[in-house]
N, C-alpha and C positions, 0 to 999 in steps of 0.2 A: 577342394582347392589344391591346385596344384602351384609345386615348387621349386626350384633347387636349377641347378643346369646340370645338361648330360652329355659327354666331347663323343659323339658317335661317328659310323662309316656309313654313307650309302653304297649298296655295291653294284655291281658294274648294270645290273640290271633295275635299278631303281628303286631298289629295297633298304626299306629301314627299319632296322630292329628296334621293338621299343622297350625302354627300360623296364624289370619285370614291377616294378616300384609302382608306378605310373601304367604297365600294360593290366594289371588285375583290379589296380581300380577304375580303370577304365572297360574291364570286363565287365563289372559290376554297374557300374554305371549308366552305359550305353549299349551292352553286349559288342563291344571292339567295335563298332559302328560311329566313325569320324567321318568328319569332310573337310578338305585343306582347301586354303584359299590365298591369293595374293594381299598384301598388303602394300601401301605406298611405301614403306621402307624396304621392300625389295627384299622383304624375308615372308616364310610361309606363317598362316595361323593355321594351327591344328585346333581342331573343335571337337569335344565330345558331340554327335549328332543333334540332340535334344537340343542345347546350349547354342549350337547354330542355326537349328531352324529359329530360336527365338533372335539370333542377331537380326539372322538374314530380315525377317517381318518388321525390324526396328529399320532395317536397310530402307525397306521398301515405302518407308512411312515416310522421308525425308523429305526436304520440296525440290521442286527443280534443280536449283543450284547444286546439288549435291547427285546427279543423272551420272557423272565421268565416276566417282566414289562407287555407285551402285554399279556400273560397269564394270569397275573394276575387280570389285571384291566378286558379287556376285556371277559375275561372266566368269570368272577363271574357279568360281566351285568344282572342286572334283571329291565325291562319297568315296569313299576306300573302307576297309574293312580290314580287320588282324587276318590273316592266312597262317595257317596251321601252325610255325612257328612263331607267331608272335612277330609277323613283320606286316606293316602298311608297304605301299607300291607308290613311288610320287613320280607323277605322270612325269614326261620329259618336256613338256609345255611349261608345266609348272617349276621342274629344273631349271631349265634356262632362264625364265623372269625373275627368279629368284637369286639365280646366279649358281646353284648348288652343283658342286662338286662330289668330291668323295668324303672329306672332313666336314661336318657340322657341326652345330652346339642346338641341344633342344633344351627352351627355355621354360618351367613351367610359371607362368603369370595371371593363378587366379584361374578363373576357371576354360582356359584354354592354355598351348602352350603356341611357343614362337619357334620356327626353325629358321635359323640361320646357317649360311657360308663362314668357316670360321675367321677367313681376314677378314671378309666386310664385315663381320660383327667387332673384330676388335680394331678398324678403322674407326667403324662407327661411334664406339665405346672414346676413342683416342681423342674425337674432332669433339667429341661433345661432353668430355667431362664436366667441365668450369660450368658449362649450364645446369650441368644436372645439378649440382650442387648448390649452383644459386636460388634455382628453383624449390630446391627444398625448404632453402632458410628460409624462400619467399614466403612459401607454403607454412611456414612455422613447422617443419620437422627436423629434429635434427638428430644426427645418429650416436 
């Protein structure tokens, strides 16, 4: 299960180093073998590979209504791999839908992580407190 957030740089060339925290268990894991994909909140999901072939099959399982979801996600799949120092490569397709710049935050959530653009993440975060919190108590959790 992954954790924690991580304030990283992509660099000019679309590399992002991954924490060594989170890179050797994911050596272990998957042997550095991920695949990133869009999500409708306009940030990336990082996937351990295994973890994703099984979303992706759950993707597929869906009924009709849910065809623009399977587009999505699945149509912008890109496989990456660690490269010798410990960096994935996020395509420039992928940049742009996502919004990402050079500042991110990678999120770990369980057994994938989330990248975000650091203002839309803390826009995000800003618009949508009061829910999240309501939604907890709704949930019966409370911190």
């Amino acid at each position: 299960m992954f954790q924690g957030t991580s304030n990283l740089t992509i660099d000019a060339k679309g590399r992002l180093s991954m924490p060594t925290r989170h890179r050797d268990a994911l050596l272990a894991q998957c042997e550095g073998r991920l695949t990133l994909t869009l999500h409708p909140d306009r940030c990336l999901l990082v996937y351990p590979r295994p973890v994703w072939e099984a979303r992706r099959e759950a993707l597929g399982q869906l009924n009709a209504t849910a065809r623009d979801l399977l587009r999505m996600v699945v149509g912008s799949a890109s496989d990456v791999e660690f490269d010798s120092a410990g960096r994935i490569l996020v395509s420039p397709e992928l940049r742009e839908e996502a919004g990402l710049q050079r500042d991110v935050k990678l999120m770990g959530v369980g057994a994938y992580f989330e990248l975000w653009d650091v203002e839309r993440k803390k826009a995000r975060d800003d618009a949508c407190r009061a829910s999240l919190l309501d939604g907890a108590a709704a949930a019966g959790f409370t911190f």
